[in-house]
C-alpha positions in Angstrom: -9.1 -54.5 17.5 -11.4 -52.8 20.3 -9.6 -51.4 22.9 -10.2 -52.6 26.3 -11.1 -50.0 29.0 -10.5 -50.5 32.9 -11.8 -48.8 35.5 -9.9 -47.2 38.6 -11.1 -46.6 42.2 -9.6 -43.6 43.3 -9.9 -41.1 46.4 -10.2 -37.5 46.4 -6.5 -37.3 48.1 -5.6 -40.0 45.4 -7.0 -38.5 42.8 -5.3 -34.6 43.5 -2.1 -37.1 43.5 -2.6 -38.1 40.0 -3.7 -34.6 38.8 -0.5 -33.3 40.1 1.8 -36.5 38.6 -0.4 -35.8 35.0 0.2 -32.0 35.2 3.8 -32.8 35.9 4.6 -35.4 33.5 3.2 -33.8 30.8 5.0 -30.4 31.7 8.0 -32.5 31.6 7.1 -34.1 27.7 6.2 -31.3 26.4 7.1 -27.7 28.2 10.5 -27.0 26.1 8.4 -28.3 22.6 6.7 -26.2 20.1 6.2 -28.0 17.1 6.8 -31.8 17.9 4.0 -31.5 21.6 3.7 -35.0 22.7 0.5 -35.5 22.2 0.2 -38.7 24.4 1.0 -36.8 27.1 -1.1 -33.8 26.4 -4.2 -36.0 25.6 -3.8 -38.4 29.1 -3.3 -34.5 31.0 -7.0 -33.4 28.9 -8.6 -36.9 30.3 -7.5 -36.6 33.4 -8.5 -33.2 34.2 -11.4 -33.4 32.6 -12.8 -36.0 35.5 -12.2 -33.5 38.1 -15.5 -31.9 38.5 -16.5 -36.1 39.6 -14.0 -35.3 43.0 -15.2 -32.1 43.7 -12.4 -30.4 42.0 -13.6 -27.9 39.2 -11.5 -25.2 40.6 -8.5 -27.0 39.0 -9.9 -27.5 35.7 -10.8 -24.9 32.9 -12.8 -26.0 29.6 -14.4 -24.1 27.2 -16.7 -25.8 25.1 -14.8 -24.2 22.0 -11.3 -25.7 23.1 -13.0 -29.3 22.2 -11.6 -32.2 24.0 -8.4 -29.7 25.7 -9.4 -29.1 29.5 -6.5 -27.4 31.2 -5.5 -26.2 35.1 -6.2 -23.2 36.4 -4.1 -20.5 37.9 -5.9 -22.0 41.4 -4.5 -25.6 40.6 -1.0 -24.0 40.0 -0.6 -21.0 42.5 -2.5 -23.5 45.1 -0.9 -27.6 45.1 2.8 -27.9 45.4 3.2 -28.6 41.6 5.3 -25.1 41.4 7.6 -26.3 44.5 7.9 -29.6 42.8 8.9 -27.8 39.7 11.4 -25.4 41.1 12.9 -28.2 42.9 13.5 -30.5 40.3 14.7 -27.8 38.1 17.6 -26.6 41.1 18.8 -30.6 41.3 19.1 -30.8 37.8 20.6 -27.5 36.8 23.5 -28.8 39.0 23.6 -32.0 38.3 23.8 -31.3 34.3 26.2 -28.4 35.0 28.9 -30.7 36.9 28.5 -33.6 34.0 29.4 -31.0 31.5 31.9 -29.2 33.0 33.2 -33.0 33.9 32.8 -34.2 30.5 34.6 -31.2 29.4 37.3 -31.3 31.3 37.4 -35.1 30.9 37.8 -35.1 27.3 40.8 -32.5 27.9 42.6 -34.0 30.4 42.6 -37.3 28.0 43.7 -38.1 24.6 41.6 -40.1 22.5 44.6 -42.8 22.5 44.1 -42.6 26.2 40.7 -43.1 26.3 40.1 -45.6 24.2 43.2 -47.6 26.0 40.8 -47.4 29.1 38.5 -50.6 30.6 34.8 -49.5 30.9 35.4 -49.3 34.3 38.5 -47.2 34.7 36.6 -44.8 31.8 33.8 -44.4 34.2 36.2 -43.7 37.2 38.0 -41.1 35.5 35.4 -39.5 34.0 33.6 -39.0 37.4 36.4 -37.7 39.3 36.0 -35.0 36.7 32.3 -34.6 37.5 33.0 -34.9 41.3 34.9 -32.5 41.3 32.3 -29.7 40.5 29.6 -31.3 42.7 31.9 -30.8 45.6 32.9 -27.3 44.3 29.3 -26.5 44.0 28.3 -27.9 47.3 31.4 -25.4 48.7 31.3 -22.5 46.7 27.7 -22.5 44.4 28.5 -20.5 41.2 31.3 -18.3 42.5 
C-alpha cells in the first residue's frame, strides 16, 4: 500500500511553533526512556528539524552527515525559544499535582477499609477520594513543602 504524502503551508512564526511542539512532545515520549525510545516520536522530531534550514532556521538544527537521518537542536534552539520555560513549568504543575494525588490516594486508602470502599457508589468513591487530594493542594497552596 503506498503511503500518501500531504503537503503543509506553514509560516516562519508557524513553523518555530511546530519546532517547539515537536521538541516538546518528543521530550515528553521519550526523555525518562533508555531502552524502549519511542521511535515515532524521535523520527517526526529528525523530520521536522531537518526542514529548518527551508525557514531560515539552521541555527536550531545540528546534523552531521555521519548521524544519518538524526538531526537534532542546538544549544541556540534551547537556551534561545521558551521550550526550557515551558519545560520548567510543566514540570512545577505536575510535581504538585502528582504529589497531592499520592499523598490523597495514600491517605485515602488509610482512612478506608476495603469493605468501605467497595460499599461506596462511583460517585461517593470519587468524592471521598478527592477530599483527600484536596486537602494537600490547599496545604500546598498555604504552606509549599513545609
Amino acid at each position: 500500500m503506498k503511503k500518501k504524502k500531504q503537503s503543509i503551508l506553514l509560516t516562519r512564526k508557524q513553523f518555530t511553533a511546530l519546532l517547539k511542539a515537536v521538541y516538546l512532545g518528543n521530550w515528553m515520549a521519550n526523555a525518562h526512556r533508555t531502552d524502549d525510545i519511542k521511535k515515532d516520536y524521535e523520527s517526526i522530531e529528525d523530520y521536522i528539524f531537518s526542514l529548518a534550514p527551508q525557514f531560515g532556521l539552521e541555527k536550531y538544527m545540528d546534523h552531521d552527515a555521519a548521524d544519518g537521518d538524526r538531526y537534532y537542536p542546538t544549544n541556540f534552539f534551547e537556551e534561545t525559544t521558551d521550550v526550557h520555560k515551558l519545560h520548567e513549568a510543566y514540570d512545577e504543575e505536575t510535581f504538585w499535582d502528582e504529589l497531592a494525588e499520592r499523598l490523597g490516594e495514600r491517605d485515602f486508602f488509610e482512612k478506608y477499609s476495603k469493605s468501605e470502599i467497595q460499599k461506596m457508589t462511583k460517585e461517593e468513591w470519587f468524592r471521598k477520594l478527592h477530599e483527600c487530594i484536596d486537602t494537600y493542594h490547599g496545604e500546598f497552596e498555604r504552606a509549599g513543602l513545609k
